[in-house]
N, CA, C and O atoms as CSV, one atom per row, in Angstrom:
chain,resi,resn,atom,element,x,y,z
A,1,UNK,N,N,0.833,-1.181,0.000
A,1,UNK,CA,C,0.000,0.000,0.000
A,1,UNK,C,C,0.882,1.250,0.000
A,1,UNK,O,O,0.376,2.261,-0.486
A,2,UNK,N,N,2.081,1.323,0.457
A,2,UNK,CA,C,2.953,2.138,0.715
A,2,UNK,C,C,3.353,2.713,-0.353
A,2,UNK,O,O,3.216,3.817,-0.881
A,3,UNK,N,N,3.913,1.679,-0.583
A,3,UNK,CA,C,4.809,1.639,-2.223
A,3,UNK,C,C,3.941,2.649,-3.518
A,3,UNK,O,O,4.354,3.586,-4.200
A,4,UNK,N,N,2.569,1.949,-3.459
A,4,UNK,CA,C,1.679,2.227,-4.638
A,4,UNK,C,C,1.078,3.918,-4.223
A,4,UNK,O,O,0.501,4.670,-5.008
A,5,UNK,N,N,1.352,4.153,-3.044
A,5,UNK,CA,C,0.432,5.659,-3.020
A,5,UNK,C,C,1.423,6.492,-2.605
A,5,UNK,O,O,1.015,7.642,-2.442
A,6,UNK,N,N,2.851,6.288,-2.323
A,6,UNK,CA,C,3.673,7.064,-2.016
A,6,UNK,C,C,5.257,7.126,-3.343
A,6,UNK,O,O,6.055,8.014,-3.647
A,7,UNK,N,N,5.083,5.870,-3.728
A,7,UNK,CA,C,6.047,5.488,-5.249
A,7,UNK,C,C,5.756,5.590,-6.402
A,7,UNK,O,O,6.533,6.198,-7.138
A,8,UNK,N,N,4.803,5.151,-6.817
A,8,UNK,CA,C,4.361,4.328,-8.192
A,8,UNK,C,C,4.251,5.784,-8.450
A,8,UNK,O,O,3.873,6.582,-7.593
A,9,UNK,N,N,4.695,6.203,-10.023
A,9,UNK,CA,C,3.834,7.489,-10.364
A,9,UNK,C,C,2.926,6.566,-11.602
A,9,UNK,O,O,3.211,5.572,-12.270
A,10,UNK,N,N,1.927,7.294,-11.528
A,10,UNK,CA,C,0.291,6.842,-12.535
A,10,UNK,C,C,0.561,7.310,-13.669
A,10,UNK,O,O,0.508,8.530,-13.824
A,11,UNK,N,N,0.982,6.301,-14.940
A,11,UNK,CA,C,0.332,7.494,-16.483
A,11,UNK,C,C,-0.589,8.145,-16.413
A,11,UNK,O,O,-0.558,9.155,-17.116
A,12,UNK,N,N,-1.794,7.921,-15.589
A,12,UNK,CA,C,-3.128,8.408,-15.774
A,12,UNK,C,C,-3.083,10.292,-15.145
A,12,UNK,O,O,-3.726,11.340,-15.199
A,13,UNK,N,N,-1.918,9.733,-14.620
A,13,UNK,CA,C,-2.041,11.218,-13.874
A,13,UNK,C,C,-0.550,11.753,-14.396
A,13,UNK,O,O,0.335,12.216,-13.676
A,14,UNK,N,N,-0.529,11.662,-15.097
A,14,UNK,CA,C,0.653,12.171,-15.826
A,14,UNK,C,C,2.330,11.871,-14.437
A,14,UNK,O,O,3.084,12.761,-14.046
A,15,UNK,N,N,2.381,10.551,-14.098
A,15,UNK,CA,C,3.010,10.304,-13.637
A,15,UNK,C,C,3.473,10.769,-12.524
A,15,UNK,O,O,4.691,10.933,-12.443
A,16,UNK,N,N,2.575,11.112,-11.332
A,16,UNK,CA,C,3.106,11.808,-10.147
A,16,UNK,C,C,1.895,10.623,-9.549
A,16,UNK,O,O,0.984,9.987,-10.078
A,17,UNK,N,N,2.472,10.741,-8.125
A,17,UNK,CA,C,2.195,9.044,-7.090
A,17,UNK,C,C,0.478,10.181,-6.569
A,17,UNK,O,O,0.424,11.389,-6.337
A,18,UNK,N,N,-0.295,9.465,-6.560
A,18,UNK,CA,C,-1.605,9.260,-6.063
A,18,UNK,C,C,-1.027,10.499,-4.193
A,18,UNK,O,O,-1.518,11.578,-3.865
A,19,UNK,N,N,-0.136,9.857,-3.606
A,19,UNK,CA,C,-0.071,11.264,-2.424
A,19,UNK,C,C,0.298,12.642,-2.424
A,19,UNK,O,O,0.210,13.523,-1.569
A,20,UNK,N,N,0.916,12.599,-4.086
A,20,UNK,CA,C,1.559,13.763,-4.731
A,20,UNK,C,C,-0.120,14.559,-5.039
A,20,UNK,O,O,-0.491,15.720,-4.866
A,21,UNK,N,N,-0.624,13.707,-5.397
A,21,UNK,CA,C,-1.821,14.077,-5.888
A,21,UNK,C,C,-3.210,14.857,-5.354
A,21,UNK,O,O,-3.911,15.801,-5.717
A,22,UNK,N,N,-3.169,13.910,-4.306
A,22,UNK,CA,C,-4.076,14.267,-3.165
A,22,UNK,C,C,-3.494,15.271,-1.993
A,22,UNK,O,O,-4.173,15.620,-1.027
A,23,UNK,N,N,-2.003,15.721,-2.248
A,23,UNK,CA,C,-1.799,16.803,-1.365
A,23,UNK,C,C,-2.056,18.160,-2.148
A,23,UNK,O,O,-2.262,19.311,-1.762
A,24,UNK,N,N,-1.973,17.626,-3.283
A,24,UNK,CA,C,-2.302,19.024,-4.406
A,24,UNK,C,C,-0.943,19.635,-4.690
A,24,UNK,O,O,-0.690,20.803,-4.982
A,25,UNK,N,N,-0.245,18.763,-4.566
A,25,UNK,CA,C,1.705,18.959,-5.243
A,25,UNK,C,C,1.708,18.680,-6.659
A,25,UNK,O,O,2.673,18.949,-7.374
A,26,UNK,N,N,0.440,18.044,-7.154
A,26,UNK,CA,C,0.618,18.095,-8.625
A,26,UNK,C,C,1.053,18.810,-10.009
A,26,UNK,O,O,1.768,18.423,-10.933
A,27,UNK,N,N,0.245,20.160,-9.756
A,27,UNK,CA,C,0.298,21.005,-10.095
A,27,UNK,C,C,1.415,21.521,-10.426
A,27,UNK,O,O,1.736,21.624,-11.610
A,28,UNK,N,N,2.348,22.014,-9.218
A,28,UNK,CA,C,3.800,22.408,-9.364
A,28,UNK,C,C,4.829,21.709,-9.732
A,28,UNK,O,O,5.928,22.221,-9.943
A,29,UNK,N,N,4.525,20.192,-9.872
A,29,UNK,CA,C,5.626,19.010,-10.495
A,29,UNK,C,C,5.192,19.321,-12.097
A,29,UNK,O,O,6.028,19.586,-12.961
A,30,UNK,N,N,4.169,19.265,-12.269
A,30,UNK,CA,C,3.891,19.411,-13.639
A,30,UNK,C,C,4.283,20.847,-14.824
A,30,UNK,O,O,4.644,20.776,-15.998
A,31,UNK,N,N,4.043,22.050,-13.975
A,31,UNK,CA,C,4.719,22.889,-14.152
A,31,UNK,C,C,6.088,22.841,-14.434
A,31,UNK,O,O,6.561,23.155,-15.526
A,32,UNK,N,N,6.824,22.398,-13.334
A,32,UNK,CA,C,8.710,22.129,-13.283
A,32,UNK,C,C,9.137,21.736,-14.323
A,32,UNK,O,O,9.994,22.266,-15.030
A,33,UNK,N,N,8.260,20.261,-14.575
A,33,UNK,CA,C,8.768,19.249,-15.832
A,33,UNK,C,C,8.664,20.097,-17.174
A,33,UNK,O,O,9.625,20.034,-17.940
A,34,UNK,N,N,7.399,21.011,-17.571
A,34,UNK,CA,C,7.231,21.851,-18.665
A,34,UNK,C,C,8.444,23.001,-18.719
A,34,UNK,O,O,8.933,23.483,-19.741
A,35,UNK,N,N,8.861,23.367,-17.052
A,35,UNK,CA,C,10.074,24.359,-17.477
A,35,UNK,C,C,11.511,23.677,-17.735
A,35,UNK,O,O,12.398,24.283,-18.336
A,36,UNK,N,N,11.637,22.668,-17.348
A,36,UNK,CA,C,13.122,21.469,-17.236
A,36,UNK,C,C,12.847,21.217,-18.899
A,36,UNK,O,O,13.584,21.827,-19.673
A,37,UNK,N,N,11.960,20.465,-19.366
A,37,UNK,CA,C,11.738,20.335,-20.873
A,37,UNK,C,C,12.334,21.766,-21.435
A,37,UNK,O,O,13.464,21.723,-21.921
A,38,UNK,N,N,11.579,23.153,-21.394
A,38,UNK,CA,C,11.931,24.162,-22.301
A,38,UNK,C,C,13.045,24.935,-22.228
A,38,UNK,O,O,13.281,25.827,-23.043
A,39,UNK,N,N,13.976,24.572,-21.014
A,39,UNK,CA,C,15.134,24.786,-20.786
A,39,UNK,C,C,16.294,23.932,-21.708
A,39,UNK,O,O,17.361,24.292,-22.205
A,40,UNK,N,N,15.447,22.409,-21.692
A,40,UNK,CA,C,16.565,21.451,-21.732
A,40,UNK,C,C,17.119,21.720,-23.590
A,40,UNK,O,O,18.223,21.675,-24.133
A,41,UNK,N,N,15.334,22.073,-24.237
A,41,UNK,CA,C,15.367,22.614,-25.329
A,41,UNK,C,C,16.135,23.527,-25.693
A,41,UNK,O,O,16.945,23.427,-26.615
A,42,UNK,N,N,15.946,24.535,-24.979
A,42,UNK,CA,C,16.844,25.967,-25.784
A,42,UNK,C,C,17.936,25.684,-25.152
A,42,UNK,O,O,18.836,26.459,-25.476
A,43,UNK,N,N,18.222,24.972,-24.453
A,43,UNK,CA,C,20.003,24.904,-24.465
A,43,UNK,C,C,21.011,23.772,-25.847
A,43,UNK,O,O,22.158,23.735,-26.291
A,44,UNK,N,N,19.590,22.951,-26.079
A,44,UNK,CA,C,20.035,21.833,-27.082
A,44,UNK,C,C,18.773,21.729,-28.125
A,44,UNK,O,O,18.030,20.771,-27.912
A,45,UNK,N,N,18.435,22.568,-29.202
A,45,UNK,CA,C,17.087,22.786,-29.733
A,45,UNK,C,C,17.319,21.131,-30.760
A,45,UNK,O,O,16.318,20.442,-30.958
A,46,UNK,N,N,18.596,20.713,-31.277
A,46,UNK,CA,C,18.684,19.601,-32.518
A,46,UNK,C,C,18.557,18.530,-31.698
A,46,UNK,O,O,18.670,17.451,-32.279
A,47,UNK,N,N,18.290,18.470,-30.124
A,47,UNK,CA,C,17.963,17.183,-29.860
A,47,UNK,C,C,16.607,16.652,-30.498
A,47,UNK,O,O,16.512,15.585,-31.105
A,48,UNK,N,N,15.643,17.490,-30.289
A,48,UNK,CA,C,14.499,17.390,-30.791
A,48,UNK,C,C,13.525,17.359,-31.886
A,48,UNK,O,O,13.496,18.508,-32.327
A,49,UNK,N,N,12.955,16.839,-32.349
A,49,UNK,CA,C,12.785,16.607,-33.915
A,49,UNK,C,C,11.354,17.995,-33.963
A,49,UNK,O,O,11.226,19.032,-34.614
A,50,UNK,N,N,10.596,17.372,-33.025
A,50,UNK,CA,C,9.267,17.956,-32.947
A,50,UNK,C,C,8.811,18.625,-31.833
A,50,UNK,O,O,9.636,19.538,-31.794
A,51,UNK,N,N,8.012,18.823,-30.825
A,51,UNK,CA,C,7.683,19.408,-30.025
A,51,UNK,C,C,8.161,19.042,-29.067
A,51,UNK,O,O,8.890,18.171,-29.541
A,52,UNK,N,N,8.408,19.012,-27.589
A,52,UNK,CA,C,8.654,18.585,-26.404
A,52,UNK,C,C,7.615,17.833,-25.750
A,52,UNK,O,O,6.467,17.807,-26.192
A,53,UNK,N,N,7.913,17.328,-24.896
A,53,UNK,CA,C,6.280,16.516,-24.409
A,53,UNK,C,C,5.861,17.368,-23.435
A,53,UNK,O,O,6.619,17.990,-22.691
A,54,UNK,N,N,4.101,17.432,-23.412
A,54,UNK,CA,C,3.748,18.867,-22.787
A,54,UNK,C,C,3.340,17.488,-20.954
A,54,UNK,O,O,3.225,16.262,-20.967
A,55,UNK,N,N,3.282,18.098,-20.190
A,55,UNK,CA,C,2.919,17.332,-19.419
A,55,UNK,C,C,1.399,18.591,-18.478
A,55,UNK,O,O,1.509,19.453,-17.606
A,56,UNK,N,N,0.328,18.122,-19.151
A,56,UNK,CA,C,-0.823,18.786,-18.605
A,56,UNK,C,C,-1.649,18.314,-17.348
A,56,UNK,O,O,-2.176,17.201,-17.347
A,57,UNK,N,N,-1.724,18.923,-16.592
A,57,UNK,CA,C,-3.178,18.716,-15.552
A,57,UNK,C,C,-4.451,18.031,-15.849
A,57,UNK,O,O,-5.398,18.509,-16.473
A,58,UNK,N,N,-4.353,16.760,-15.287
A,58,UNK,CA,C,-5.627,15.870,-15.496
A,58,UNK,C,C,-6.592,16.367,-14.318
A,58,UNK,O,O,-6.432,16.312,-13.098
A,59,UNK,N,N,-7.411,16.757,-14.913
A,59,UNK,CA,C,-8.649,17.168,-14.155
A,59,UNK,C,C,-9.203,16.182,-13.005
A,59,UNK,O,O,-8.997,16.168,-11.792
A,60,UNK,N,N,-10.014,15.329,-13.878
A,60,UNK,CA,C,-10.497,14.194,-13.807
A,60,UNK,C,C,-9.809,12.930,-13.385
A,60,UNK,O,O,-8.745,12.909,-14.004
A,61,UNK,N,N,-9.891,12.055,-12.760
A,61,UNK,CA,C,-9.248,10.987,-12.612
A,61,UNK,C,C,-10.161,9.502,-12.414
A,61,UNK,O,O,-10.579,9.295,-11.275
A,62,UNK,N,N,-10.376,8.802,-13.145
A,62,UNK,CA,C,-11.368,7.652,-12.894
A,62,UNK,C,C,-10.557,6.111,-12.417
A,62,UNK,O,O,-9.635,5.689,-13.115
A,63,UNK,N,N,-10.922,5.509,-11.422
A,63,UNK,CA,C,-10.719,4.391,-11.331
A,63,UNK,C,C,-10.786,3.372,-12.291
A,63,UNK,O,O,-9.863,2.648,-12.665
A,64,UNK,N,N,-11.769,3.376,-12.600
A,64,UNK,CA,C,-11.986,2.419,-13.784
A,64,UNK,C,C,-13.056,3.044,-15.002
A,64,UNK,O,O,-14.287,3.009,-15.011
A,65,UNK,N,N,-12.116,3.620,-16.009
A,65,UNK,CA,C,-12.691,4.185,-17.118
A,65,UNK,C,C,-13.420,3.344,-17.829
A,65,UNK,O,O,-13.182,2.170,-17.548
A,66,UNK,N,N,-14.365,3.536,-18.793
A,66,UNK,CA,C,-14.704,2.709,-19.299
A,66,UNK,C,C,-14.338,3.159,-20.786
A,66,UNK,O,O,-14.646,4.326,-21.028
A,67,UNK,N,N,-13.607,2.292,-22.055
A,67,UNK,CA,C,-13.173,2.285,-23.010
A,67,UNK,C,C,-14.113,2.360,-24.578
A,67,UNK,O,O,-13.769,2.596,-25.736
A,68,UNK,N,N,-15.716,1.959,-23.793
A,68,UNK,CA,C,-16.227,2.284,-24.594
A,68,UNK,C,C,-17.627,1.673,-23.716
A,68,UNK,O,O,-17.771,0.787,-22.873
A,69,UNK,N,N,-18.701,2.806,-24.507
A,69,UNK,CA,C,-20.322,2.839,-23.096
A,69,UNK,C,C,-21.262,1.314,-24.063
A,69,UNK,O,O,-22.262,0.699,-23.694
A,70,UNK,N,N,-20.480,1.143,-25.256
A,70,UNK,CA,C,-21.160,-0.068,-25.824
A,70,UNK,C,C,-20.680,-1.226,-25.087
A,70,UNK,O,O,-19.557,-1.228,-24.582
A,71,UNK,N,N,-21.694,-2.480,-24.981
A,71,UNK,CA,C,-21.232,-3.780,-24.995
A,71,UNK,C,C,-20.670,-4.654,-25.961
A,71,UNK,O,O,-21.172,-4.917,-27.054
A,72,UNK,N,N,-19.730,-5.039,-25.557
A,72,UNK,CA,C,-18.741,-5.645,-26.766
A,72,UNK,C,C,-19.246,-7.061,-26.959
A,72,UNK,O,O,-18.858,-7.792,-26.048
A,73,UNK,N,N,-19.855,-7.557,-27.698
A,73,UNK,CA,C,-20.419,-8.862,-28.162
A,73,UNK,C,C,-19.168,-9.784,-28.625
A,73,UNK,O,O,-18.231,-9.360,-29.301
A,74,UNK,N,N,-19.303,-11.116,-28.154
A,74,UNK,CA,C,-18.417,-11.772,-28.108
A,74,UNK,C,C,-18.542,-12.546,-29.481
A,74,UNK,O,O,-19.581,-13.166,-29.709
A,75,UNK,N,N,-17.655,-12.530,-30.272
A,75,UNK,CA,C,-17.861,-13.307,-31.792
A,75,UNK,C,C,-18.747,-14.732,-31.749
A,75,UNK,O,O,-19.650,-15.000,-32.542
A,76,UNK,N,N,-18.192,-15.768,-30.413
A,76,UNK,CA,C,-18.578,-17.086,-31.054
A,76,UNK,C,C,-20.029,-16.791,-29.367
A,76,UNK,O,O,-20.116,-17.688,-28.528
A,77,UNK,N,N,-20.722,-15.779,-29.263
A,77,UNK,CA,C,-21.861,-15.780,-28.384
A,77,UNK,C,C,-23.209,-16.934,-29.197
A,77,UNK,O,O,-23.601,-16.739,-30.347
A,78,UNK,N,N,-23.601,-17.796,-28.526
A,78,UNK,CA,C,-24.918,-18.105,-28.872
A,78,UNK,C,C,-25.697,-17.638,-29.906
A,78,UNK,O,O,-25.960,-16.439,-29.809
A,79,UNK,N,N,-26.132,-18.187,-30.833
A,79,UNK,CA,C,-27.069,-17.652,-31.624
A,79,UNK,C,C,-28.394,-18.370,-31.310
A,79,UNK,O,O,-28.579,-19.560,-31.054
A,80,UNK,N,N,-29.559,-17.012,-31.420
A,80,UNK,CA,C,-31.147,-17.428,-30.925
A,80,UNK,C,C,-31.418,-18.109,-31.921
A,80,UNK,O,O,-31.073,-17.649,-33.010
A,81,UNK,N,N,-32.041,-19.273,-31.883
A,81,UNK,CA,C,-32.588,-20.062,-32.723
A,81,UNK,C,C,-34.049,-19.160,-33.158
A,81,UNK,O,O,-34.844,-19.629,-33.972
């Protein structure tokens, strides 16, 4: 339990740990990383082909999203006679 809410950072949350989150430290990690990126840039612009990766504020956060509000029918399901 430790590990996962004080270690793990979440893709979902743009990679900062669930206590980062809930103290509301998010915000300012996410910020940092956008200024460390545009620094790291204009000191070395040919590392980069294309944009930098933006790292934005997830609003929202769901336990278990759902991927799609349809039911996915299973190919070999029963057919009604």
């Amino acid at each position: 339990m430790h590990w996962y809410n004080q270690e793990h950072r979440h893709s979902a949350i743009e990679f900062v740990t669930p206590a980062q989150r809930h103290a509301g430290l998010d915000k300012a990690l996410l910020a940092q990383r956008n200024t460390v990126y545009e620094k790291a840039r204009a000191a070395n612009p040919t590392r980069w082909a294309g944009q930098i990766r933006q790292w934005p504020y997830v609003k929202e956060v769901h336990l278990n999203p759902q991927k799609s509000r349809e039911k996915k029918v299973k190919p070999d399901a029963k057919k009604a006679a």
